[in-house]
C-alpha positions as CSV (number, residue, x, y, z in Angstrom):
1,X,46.1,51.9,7.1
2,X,49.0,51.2,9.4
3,X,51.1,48.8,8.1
4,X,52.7,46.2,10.8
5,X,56.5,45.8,12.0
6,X,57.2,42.8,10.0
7,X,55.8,44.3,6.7
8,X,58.4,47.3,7.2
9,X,61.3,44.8,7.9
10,X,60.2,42.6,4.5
11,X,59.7,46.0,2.5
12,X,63.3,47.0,3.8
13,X,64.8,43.5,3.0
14,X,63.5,43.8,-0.3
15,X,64.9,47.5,-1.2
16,X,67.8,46.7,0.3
17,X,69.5,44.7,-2.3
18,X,68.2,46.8,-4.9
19,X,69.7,50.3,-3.0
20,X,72.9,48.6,-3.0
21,X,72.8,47.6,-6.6
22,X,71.9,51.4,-7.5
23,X,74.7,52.8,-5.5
24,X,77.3,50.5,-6.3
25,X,78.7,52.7,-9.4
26,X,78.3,55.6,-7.4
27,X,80.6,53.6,-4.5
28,X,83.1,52.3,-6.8
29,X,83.4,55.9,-8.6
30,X,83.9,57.1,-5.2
31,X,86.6,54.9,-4.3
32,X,88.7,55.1,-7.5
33,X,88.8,59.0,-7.0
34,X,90.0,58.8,-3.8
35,X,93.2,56.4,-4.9
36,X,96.8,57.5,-6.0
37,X,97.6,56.4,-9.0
38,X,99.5,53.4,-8.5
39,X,96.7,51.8,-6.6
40,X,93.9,52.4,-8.8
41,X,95.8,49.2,-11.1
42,X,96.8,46.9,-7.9
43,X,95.6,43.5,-8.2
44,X,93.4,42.1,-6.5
45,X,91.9,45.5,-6.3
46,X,91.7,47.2,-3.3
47,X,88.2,48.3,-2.0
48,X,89.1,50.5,0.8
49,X,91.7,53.1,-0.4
50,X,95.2,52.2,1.6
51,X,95.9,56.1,1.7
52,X,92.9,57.8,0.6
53,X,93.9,61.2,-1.0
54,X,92.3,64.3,-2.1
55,X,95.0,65.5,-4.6
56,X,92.9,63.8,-7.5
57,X,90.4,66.5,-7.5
58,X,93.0,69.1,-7.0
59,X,94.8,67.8,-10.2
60,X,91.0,67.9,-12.4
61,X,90.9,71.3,-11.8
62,X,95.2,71.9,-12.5
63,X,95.3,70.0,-15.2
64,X,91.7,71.5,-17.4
65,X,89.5,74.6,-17.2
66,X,86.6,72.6,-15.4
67,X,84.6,75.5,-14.2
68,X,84.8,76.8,-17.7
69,X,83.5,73.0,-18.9
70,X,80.7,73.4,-15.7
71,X,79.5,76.7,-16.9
72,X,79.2,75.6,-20.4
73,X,77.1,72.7,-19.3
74,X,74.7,74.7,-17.5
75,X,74.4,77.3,-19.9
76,X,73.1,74.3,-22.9
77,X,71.6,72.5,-20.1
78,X,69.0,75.2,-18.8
79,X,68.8,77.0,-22.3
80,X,67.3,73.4,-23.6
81,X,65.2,72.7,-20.6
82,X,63.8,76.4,-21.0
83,X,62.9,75.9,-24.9
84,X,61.9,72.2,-24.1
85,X,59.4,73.6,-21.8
86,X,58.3,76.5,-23.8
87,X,57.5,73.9,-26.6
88,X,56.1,71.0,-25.3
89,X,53.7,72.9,-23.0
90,X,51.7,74.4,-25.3
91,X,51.5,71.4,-27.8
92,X,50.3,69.2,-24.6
93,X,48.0,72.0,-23.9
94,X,46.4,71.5,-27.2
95,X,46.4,67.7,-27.4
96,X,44.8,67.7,-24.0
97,X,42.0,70.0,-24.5
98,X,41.5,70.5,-28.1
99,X,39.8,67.2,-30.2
100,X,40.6,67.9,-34.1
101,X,41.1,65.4,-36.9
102,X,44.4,63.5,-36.9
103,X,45.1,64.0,-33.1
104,X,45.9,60.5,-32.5
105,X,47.7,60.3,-35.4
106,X,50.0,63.3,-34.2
107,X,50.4,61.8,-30.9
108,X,51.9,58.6,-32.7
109,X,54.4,60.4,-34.9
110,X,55.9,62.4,-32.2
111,X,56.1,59.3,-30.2
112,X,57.9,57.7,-33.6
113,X,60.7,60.3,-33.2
114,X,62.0,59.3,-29.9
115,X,62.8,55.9,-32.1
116,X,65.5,58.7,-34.4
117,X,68.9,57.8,-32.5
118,X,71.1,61.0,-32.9
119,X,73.5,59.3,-34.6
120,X,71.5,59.1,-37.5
121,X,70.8,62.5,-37.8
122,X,74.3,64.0,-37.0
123,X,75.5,64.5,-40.3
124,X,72.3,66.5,-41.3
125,X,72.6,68.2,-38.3
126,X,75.9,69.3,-38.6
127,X,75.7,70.1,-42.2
128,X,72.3,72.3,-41.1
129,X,74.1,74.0,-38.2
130,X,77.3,74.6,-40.4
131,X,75.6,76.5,-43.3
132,X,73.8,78.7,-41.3
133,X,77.1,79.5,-39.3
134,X,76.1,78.5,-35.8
135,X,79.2,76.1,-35.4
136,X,81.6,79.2,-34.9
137,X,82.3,80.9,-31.8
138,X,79.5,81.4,-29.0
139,X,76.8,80.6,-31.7
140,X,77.7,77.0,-30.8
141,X,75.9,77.5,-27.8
142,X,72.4,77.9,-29.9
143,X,73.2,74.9,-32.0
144,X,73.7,72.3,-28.9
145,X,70.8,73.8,-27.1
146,X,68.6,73.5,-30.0
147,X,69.8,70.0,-30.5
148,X,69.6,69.0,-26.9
149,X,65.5,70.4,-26.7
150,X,64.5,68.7,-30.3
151,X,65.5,65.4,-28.7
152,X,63.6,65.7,-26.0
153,X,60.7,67.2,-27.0
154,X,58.9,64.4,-28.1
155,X,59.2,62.4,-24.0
156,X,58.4,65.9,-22.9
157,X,54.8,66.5,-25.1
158,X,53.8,62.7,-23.8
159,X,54.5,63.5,-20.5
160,X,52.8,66.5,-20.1
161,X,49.4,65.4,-22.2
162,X,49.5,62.6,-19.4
163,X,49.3,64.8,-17.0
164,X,47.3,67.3,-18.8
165,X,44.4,64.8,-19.6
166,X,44.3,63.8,-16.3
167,X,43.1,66.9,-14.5
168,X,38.9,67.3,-15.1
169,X,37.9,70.0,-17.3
170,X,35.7,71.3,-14.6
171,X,38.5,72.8,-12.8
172,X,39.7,74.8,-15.4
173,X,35.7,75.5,-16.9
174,X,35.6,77.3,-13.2
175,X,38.3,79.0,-13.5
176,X,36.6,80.6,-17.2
177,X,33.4,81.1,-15.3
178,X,35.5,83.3,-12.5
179,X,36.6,85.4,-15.4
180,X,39.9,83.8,-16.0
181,X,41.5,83.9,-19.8
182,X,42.1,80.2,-21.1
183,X,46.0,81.3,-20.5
184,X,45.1,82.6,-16.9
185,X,43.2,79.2,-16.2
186,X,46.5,77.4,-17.6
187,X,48.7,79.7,-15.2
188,X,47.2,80.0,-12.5
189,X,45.2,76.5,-12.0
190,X,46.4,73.5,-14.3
191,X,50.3,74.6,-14.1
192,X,49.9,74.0,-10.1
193,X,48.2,70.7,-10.5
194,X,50.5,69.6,-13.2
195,X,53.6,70.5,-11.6
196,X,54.9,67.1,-10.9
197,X,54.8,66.3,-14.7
198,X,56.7,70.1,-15.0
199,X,59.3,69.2,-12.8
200,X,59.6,65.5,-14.5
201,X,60.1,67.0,-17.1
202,X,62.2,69.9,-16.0
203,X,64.8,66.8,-14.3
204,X,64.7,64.7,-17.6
205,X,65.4,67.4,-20.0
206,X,68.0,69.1,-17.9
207,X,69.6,65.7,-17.2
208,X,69.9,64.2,-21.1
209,X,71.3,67.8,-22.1
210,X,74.3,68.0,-19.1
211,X,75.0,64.2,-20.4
212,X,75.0,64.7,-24.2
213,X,78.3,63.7,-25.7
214,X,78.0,62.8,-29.4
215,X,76.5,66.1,-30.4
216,X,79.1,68.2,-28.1
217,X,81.8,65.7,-29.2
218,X,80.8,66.3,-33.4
219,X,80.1,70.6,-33.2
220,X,82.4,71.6,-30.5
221,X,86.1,72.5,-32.1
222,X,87.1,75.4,-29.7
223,X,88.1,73.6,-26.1
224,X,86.9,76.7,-23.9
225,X,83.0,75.7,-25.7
226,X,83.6,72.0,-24.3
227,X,80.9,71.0,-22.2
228,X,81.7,68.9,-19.2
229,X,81.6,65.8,-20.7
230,X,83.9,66.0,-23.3
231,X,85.8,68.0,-21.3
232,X,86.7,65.3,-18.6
233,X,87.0,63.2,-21.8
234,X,90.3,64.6,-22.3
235,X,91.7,61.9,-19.3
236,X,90.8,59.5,-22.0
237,X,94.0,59.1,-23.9
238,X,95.2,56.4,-26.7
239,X,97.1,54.1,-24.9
240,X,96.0,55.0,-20.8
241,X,93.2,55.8,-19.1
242,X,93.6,58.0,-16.1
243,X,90.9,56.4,-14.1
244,X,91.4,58.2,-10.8
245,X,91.3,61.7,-12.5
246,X,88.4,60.9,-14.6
247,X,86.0,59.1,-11.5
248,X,87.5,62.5,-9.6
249,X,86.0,64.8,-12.6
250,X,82.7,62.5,-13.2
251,X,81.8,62.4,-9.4
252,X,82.1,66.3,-9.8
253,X,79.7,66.5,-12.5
254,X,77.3,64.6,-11.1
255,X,76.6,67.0,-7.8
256,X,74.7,69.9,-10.0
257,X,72.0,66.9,-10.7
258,X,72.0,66.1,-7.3
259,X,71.7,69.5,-5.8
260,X,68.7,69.5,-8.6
261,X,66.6,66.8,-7.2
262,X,67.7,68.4,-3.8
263,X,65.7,71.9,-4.5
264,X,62.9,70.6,-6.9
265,X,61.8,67.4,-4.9
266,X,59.8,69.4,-2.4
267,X,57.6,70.9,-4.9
268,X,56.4,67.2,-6.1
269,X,54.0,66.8,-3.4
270,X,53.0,70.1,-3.7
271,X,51.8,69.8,-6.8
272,X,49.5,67.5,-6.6
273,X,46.5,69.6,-4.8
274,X,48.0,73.0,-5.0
275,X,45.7,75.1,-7.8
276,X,42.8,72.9,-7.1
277,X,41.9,74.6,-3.9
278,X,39.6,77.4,-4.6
């Protein structure tokens, strides 16, 4: 069904205001990195930089190890995301095909976790992660990836029995009848038809771990283990905030999420019908 001129111009009307609401941050970050120093405090502020510079993201990388910070971010990032996924798939696997006593029940309590803020559990966690001797040197790298994927776990095992439950059994009953294992039938047919609520969940996980702070903030003592956002926290001082050096630094974090979306959004629509074809 076509829909007519005037219900594309309302539509756009509509999203319009909203777009601009979404972006502004984004804008204002933008604008603030590209000022000298002196500006960023003029009042009334100045929206259009009156000699936009560069130098701002020049001095973030002179003035701390950033691409030390970027690399430590992706390594807790994707190690989370890869043991989120390796967890929750299964269990949603199970909830979605199995029926056993208490199933519901399950569901609820994992759902109860997500309502655990971090904060509660930091001293626990750190005590946990000390004794064991995983707050010293690169072993700090398993303890923030660990804590990073339990946090997420529980969003991750609803989203994918959502998804899960929502493909007919028939599809994979077909594939057992071809002579596929239950895992083949999981590889080969459901994991193609579920792969929007993969890559959901693949964008969420990967996107609370680059962002954690507390836990990176409490178990990181050695700078060159800082992740990237405690490292750019360091423009944060007691009595000034560099404001132009730390929008320069956050604008640079945020383009390995972006180049994210960027590769994985193609495969969304993919997903929906690929592994139902036979």
């Amino acid at each position: 069904m076509k829909t007519s001129p005037t219900t594309r111009i309302l539509s756009l009307c509509c999203l319009l205001p909203l777009l601009m609401a979404l972006f502004f941050p984004f804008l204002v970050m933008l604008i603030t990195a590209l000022k000298e120093p002196q500006e960023v405090f003029r009042q009334p502020p100045t929206w259009i930089p009156l000699r936009p510079t560069l130098s701002n993201f020049s001095e973030v990388f002179r003035r701390i190890p950033l691409a030390a910070y970027f690399a430590n971010s992706l390594i807790i990032a994707t190690g989370a995301t890869l043991i989120n996924l390796a967890c929750a798939l299964p269990a949603a696997y199970a909830l979605s095909r199995l029926r056993f006593p208490g199933r519901s029940l399950f569901l609820y309590m994992v759902l109860i976790t997500q309502m655990f803020s971090p904060i509660v559990l930091i001293i626990s966690l750190y005590q946990i992660f000390s004794g064991a001797g995983m707050l010293e040197g690169s072993r700090i790298y398993i303890a923030l990836i660990l804590a990073n994927a339990s946090f997420s776990l529980a969003f991750s095992i609803w989203l994918l029995t959502g998804y899960l439950t929502a493909i007919p059994a028939d599809i994979e009953e077909a594939a057992l009848i071809d002579g596929c294992s239950r895992l083949g039938a999981l590889w080969r047919v459901l994991l193609p038809i579920a792969l929007p609520g993969l890559v959901t969940t693949v964008i969420f996980t990967f996107i609370a771990a680059w962002n954690e702070f507390v836990f990176a903030l409490t178990f990181v003592a050695d700078e060159d283990k800082r992740p990237l956002t405690v490292g750019i926290y360091s423009f944060v001082g007691r009595y000034n905030i560099e404001w132009q050096s730390l929008m320069a630094a956050s604008l640079l974090a945020t383009l390995p999420v972006v180049c994210l979306f960027i590769v994985i959004e193609k495969h969304l629509v993919k997903g929906l019908t690929a592994g139902a074809i036979r």
